[in-house]
PANUKE-885610 format. One record per residue (C-alpha): residue number from 1; x, y, z. Coordinates in Angstrom, 3 decimals. Example, Ala and Ser with C-alpha at 12.3 -4.5 7.8 and 13.67 -1.06 7.14 Angstrom:
BEGIN
<lumtor><i>1</i><east>12.300</east><north>-4.500</north><up>7.800</up></lumtor>
<lumtor><i>2</i><east>13.670</east><north>-1.060</north><up>7.140</up></lumtor>
//
This chain:
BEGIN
<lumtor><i>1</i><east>0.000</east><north>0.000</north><up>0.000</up></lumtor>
<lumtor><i>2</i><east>1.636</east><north>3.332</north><up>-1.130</up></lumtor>
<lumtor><i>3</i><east>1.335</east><north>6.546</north><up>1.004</up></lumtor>
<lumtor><i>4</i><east>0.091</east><north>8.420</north><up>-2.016</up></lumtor>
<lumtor><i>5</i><east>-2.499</east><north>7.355</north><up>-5.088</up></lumtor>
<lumtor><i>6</i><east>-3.920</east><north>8.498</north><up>-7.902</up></lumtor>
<lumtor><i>7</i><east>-6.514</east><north>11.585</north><up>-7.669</up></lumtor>
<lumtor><i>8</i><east>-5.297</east><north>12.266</north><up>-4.255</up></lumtor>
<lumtor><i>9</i><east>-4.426</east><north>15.571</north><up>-3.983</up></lumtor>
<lumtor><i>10</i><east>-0.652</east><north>16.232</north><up>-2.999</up></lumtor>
<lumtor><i>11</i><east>1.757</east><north>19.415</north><up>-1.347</up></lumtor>
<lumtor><i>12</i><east>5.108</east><north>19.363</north><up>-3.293</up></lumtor>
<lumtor><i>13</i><east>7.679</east><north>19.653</north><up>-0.179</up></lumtor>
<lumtor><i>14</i><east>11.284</east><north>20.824</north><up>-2.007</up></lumtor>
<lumtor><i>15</i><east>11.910</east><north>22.540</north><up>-5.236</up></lumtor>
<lumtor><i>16</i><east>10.558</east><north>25.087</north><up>-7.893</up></lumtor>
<lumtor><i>17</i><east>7.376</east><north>24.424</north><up>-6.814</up></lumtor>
<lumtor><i>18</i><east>7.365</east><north>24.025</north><up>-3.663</up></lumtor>
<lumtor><i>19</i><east>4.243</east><north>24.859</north><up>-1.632</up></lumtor>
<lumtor><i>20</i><east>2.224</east><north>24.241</north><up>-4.407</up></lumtor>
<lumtor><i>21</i><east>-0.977</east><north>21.569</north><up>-4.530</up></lumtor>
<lumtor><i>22</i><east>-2.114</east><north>19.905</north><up>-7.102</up></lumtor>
<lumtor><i>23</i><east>-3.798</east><north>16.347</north><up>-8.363</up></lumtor>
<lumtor><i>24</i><east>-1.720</east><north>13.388</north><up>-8.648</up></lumtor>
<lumtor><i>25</i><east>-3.117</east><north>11.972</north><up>-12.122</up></lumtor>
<lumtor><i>26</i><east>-0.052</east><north>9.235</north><up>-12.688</up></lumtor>
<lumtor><i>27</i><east>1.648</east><north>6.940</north><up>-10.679</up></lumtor>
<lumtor><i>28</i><east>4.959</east><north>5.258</north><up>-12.083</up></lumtor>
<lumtor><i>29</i><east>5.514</east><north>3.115</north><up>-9.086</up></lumtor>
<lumtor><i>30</i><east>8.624</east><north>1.043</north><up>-10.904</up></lumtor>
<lumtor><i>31</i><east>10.603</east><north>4.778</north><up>-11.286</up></lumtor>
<lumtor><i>32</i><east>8.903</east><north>6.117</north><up>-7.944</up></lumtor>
<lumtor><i>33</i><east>7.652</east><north>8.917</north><up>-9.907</up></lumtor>
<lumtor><i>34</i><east>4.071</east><north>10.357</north><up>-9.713</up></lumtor>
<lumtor><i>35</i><east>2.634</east><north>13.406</north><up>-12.628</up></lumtor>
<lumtor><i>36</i><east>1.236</east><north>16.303</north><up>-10.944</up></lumtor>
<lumtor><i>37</i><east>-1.782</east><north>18.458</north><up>-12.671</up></lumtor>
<lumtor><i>38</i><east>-0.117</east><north>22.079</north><up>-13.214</up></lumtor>
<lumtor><i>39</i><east>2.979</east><north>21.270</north><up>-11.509</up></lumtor>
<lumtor><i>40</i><east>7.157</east><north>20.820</north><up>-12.904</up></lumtor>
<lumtor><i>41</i><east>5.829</east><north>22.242</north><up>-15.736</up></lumtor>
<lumtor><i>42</i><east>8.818</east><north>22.098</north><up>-18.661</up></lumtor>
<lumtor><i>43</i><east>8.685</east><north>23.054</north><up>-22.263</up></lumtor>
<lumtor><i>44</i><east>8.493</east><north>20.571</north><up>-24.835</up></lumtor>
<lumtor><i>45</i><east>9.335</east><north>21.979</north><up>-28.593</up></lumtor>
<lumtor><i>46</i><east>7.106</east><north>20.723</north><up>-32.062</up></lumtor>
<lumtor><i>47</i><east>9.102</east><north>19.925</north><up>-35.097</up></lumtor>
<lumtor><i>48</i><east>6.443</east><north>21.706</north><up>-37.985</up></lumtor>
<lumtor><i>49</i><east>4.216</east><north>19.359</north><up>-39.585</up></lumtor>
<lumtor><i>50</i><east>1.166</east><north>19.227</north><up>-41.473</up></lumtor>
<lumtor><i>51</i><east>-0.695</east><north>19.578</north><up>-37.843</up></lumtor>
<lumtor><i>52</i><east>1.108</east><north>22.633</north><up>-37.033</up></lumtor>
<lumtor><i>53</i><east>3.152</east><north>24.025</north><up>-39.817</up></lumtor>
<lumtor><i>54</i><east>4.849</east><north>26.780</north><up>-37.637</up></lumtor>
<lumtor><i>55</i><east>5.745</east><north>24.171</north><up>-35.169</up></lumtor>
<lumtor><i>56</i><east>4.821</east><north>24.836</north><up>-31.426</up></lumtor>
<lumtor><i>57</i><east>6.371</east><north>25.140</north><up>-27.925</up></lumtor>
<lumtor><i>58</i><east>3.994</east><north>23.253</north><up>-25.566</up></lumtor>
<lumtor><i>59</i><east>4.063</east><north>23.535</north><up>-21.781</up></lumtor>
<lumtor><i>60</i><east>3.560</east><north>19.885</north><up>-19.982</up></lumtor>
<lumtor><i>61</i><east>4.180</east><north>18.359</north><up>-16.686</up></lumtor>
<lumtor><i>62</i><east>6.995</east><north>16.144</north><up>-15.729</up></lumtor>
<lumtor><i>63</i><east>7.049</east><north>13.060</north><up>-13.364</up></lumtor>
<lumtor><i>64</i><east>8.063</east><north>14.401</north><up>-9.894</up></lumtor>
<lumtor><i>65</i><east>9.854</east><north>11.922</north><up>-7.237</up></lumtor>
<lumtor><i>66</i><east>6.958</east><north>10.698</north><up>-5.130</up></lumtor>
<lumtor><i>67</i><east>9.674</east><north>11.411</north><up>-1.916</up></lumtor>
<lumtor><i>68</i><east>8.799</east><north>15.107</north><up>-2.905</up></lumtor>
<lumtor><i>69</i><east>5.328</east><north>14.988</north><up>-2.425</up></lumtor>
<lumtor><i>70</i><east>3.009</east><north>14.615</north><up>0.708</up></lumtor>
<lumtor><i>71</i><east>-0.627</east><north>14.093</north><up>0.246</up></lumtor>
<lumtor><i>72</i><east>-3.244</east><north>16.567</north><up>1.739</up></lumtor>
<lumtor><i>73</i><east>-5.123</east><north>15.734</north><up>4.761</up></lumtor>
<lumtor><i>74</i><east>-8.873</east><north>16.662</north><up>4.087</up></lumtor>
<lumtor><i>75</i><east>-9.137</east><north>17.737</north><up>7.705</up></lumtor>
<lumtor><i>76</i><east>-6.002</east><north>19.411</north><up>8.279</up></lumtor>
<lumtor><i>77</i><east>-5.436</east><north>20.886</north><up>4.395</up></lumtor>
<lumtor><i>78</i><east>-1.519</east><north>20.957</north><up>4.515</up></lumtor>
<lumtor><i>79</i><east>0.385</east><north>17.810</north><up>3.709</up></lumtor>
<lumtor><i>80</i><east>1.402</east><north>15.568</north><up>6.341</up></lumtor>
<lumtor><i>81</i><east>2.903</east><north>12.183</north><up>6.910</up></lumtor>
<lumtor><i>82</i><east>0.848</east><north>9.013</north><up>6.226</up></lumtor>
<lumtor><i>83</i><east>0.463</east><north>6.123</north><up>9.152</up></lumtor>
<lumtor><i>84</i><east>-1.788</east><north>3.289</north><up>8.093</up></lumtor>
<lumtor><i>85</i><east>-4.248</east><north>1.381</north><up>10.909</up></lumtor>
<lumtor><i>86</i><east>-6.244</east><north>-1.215</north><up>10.687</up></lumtor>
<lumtor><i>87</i><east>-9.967</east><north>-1.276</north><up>11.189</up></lumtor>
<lumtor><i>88</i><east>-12.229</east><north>-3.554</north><up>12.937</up></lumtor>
<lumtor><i>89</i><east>-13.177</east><north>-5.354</north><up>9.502</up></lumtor>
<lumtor><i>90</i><east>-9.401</east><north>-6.182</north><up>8.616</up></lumtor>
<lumtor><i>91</i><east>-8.874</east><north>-3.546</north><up>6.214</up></lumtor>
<lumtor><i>92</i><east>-6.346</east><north>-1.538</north><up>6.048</up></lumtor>
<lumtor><i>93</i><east>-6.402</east><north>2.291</north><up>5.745</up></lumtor>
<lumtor><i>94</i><east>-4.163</east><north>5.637</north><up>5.263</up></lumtor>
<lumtor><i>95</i><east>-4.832</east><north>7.644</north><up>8.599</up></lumtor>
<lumtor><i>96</i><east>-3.015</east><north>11.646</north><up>8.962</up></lumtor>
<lumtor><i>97</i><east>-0.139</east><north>11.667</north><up>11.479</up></lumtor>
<lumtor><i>98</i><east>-1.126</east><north>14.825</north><up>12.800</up></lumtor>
<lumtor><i>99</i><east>-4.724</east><north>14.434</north><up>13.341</up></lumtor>
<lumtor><i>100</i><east>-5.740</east><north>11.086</north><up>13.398</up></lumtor>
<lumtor><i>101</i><east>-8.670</east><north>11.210</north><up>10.645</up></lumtor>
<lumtor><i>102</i><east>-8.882</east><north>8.353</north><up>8.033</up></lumtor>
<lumtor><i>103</i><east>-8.298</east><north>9.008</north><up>4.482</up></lumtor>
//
């Protein structure tokens, strides 16, 4: 079970963007890299084609190291750490560090 998954909203911790929230839409667990909406934004340059005969410079996100993002406790709405309990049915289940409420 992973600390962070897809369409959970995340707090990048160090870097350009730090500060910043945004939706986790991709996970690449093998690289331990997750693609944040609106976030590590880098430029990505069109050769011209029939599609776009000027060619284009396009703005897209980048994978960011998932050890650079915390998720967002609905409660608490900063990031925090992740603990994981186990309820009374067996499951298991992401709880905030800081306050205790079940994600």
């Amino acid at each position: 079970m992973f600390r962070v998954r897809r369409n959970d909203t995340v707090m990048v911790t160090t870097g350009k963007d730090r500060g910043k929230k945004g939706k986790l839409l991709r996970l690449f667990p093998e690289a331990g890299k997750g693609l944040v909406e609106g976030l590590n934004l880098v430029k990505k340059h069109l050769k011209r084609s029939q599609a776009n005969p000027q060619g284009a410079i396009l703005s897209r996100e980048s994978p960011l190291p998932l050890a650079k993002v915390q998720p967002v406790c609905p409660k608490c709405g900063r990031g925090v750490r992740v603990g994981f309990k186990r309820l009374q049915d067996g499951t298991k289940t992401r709880v905030c560090v800081r306050c205790r409420e079940a994600f």
